[in-house]
Z-matrix of the N, CA and C atoms (Angstrom, degrees):
N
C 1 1.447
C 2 1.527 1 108.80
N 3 1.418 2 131.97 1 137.02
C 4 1.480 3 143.62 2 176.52
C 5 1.381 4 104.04 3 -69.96
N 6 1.372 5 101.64 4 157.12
C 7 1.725 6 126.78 5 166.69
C 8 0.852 7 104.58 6 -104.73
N 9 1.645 8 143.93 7 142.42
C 10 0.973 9 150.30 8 164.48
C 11 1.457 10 118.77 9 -145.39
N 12 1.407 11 122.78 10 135.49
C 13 1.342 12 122.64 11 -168.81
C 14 1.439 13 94.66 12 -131.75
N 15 1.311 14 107.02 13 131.70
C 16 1.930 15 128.36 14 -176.12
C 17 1.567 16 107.57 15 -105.18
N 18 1.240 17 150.55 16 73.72
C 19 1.487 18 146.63 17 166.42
C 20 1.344 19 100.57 18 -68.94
N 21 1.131 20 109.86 19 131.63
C 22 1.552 21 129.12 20 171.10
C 23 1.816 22 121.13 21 -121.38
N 24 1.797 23 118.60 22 -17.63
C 25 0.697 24 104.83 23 -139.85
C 26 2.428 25 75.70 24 -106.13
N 27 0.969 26 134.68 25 147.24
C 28 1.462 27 131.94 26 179.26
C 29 1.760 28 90.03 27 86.93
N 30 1.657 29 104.91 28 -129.38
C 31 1.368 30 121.69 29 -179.06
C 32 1.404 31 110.18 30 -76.92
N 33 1.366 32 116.38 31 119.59
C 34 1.343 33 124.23 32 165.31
C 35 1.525 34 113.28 33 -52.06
N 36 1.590 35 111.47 34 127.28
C 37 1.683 36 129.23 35 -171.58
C 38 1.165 37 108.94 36 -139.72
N 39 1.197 38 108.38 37 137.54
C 40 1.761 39 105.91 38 167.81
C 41 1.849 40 90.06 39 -141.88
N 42 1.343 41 95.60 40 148.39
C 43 1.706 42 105.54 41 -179.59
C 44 1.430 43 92.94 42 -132.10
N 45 1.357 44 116.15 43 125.97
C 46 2.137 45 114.20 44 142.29
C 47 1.426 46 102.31 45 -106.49
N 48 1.386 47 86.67 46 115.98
C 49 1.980 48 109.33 47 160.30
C 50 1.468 49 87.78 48 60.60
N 51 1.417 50 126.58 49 62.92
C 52 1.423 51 124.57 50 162.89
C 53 1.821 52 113.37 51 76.14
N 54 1.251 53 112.11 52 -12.29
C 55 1.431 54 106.11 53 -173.23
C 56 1.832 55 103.87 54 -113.15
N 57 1.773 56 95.62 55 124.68
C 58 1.559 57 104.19 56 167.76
C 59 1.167 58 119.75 57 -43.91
N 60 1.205 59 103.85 58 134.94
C 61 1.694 60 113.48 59 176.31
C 62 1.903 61 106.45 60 -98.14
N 63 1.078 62 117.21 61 93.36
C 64 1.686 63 106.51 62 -176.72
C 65 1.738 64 107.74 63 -97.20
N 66 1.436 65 118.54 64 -23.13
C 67 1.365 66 99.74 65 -162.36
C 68 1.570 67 119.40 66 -79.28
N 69 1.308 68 114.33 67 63.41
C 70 1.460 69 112.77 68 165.88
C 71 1.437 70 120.71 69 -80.27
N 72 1.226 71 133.42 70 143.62
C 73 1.471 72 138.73 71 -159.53
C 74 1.563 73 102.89 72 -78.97
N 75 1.985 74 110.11 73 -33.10
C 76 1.760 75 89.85 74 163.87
C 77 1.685 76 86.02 75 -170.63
N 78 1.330 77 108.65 76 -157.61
C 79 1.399 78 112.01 77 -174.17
C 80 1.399 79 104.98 78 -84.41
N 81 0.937 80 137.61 79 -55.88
C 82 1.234 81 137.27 80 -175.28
C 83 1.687 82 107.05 81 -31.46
N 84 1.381 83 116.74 82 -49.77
C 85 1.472 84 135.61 83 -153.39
C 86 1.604 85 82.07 84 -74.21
N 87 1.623 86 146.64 85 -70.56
C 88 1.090 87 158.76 86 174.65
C 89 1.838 88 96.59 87 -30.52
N 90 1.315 89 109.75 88 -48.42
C 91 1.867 90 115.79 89 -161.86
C 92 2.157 91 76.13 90 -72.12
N 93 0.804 92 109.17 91 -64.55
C 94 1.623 93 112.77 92 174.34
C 95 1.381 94 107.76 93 0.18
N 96 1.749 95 95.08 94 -88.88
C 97 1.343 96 120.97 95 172.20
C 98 1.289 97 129.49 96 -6.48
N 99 2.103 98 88.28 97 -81.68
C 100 1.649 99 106.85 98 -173.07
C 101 2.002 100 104.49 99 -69.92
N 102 1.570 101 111.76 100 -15.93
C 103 1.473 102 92.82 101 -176.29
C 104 1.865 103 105.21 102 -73.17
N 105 1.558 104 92.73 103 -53.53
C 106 1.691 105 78.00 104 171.73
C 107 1.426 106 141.76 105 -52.62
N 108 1.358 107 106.48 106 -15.30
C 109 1.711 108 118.90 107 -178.66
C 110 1.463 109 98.15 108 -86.62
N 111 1.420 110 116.70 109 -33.76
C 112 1.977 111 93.51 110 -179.63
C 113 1.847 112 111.70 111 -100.65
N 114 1.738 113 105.15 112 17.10
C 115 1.547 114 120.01 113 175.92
C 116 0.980 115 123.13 114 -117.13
N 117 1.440 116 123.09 115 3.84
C 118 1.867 117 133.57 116 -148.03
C 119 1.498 118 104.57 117 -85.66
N 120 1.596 119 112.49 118 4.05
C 121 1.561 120 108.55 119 -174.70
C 122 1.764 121 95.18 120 -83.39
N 123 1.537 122 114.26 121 -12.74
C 124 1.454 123 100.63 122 -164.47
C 125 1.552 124 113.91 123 -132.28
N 126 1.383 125 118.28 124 155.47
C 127 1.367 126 94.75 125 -165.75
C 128 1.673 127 118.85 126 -97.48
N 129 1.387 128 113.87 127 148.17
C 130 1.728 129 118.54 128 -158.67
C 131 1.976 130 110.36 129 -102.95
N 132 1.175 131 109.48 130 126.87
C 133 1.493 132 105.75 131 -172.80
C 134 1.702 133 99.38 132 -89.87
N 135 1.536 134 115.33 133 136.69
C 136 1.723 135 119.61 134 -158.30
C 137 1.681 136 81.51 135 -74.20
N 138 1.229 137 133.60 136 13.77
C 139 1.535 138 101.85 137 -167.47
C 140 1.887 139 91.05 138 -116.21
N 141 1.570 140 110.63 139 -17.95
C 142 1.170 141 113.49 140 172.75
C 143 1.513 142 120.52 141 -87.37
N 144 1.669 143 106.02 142 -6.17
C 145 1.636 144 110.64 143 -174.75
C 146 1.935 145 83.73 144 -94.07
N 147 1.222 146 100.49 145 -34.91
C 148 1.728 147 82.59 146 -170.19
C 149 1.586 148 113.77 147 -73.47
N 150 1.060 149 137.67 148 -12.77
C 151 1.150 150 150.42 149 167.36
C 152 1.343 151 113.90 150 -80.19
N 153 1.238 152 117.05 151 -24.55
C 154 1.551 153 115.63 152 162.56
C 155 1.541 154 125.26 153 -68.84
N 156 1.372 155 100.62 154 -43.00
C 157 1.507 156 119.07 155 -171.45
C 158 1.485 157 106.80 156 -91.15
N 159 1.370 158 116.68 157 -44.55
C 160 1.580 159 130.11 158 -162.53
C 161 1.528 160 89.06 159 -106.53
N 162 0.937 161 149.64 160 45.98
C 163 1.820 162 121.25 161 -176.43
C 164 1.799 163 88.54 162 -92.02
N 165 0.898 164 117.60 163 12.95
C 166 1.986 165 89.33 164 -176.14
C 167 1.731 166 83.83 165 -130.43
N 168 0.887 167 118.09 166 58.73
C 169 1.665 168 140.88 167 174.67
C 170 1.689 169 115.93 168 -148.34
N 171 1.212 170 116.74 169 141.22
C 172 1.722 171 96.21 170 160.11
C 173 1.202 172 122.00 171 -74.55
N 174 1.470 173 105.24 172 -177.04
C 175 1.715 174 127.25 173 -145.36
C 176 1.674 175 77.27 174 -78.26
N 177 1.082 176 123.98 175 -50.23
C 178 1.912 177 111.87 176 -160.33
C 179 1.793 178 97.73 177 -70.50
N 180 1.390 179 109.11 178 -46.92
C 181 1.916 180 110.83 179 -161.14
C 182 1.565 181 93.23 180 -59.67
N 183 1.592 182 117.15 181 -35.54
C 184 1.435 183 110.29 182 -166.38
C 185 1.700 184 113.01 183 -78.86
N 186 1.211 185 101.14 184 -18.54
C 187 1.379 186 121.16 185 -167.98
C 188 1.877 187 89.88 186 -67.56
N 189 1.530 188 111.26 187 -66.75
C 190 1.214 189 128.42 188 174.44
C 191 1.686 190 119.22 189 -32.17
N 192 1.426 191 109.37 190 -45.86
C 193 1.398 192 127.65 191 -158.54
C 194 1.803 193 99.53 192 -78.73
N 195 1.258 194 89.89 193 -50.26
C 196 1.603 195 100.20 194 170.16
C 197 1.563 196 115.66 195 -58.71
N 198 1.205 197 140.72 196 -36.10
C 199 0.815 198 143.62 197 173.92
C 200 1.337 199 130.36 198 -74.03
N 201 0.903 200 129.66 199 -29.59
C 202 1.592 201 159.11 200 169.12
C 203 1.681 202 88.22 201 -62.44
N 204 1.661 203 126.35 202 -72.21
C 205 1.402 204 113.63 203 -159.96
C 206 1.290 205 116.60 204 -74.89
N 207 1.509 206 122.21 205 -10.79
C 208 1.470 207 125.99 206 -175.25
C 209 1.289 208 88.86 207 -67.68
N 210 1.704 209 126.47 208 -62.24
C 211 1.235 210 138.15 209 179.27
C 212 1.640 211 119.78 210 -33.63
N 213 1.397 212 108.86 211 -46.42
C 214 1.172 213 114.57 212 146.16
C 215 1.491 214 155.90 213 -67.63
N 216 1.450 215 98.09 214 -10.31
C 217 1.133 216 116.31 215 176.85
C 218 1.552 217 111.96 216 -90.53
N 219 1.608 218 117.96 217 -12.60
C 220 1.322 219 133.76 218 -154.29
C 221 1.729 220 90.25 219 -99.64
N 222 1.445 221 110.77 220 -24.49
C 223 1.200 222 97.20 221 -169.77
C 224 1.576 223 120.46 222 -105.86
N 225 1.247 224 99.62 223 -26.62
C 226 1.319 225 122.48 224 172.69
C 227 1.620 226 118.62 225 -59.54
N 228 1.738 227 112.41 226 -48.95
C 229 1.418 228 131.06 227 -177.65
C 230 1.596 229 111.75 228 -125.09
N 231 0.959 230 104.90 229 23.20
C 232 1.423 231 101.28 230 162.45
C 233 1.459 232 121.79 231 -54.79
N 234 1.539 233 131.95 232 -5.32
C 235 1.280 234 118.41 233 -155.43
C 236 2.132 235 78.16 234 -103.86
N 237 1.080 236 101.75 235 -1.74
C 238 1.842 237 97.39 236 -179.32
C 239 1.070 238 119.96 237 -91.46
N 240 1.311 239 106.53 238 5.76
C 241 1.737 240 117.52 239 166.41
C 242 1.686 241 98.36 240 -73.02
N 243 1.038 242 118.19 241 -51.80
C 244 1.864 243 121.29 242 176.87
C 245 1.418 244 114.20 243 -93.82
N 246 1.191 245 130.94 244 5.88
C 247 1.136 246 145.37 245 164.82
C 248 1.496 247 98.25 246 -57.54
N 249 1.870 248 112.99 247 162.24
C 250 0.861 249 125.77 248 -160.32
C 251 1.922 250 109.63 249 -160.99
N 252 1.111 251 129.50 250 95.63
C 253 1.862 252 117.23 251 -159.99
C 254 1.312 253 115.15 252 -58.97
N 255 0.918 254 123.18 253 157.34
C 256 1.780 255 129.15 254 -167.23
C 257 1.582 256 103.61 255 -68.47
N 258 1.034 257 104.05 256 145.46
C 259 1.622 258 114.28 257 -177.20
C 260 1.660 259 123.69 258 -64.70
């Protein structure tokens, strides 16, 4: 199982098992991230996350935009699906 450490508060960081995670597609996708990591107790509708992130976009581009970073987020942090926070 991975280690992973999420800093949010200065420079945005994410580590698995000691190694930086940089390839996020942009900030927003990272703001993504850390919103779901301090919200994950509840569940999020993609049309209300895209309106969060995308609202000064339309309903389809935001729809799009959102989709793209999950996609990215799947590839980038996938190892935080088995990840586990430091003790």
């Amino acid at each position: 199982m991975a280690l992973f450490r999420l800093q949010l508060l200065g420079t945005f960081q994410i580590e698995i098992d000691s190694a930086p995670v940089t390839a996020f597609r942009s900030n927003k996708t990272r703001a993504l991230l850390a919103y779901l990591a301090l919200n994950g107790a509840r569940s999020h509708s993609r049309d209300a996350l895209a309106t969060l992130f995308w609202g000064d976009s339309t309903q389809s581009a935001a729809r799009t935009s959102l989709r793209q970073a999950i996609a990215n987020l799947r590839q980038v942090a996938a190892p935080l699906l088995d990840a586990r926070p430091p003790a």
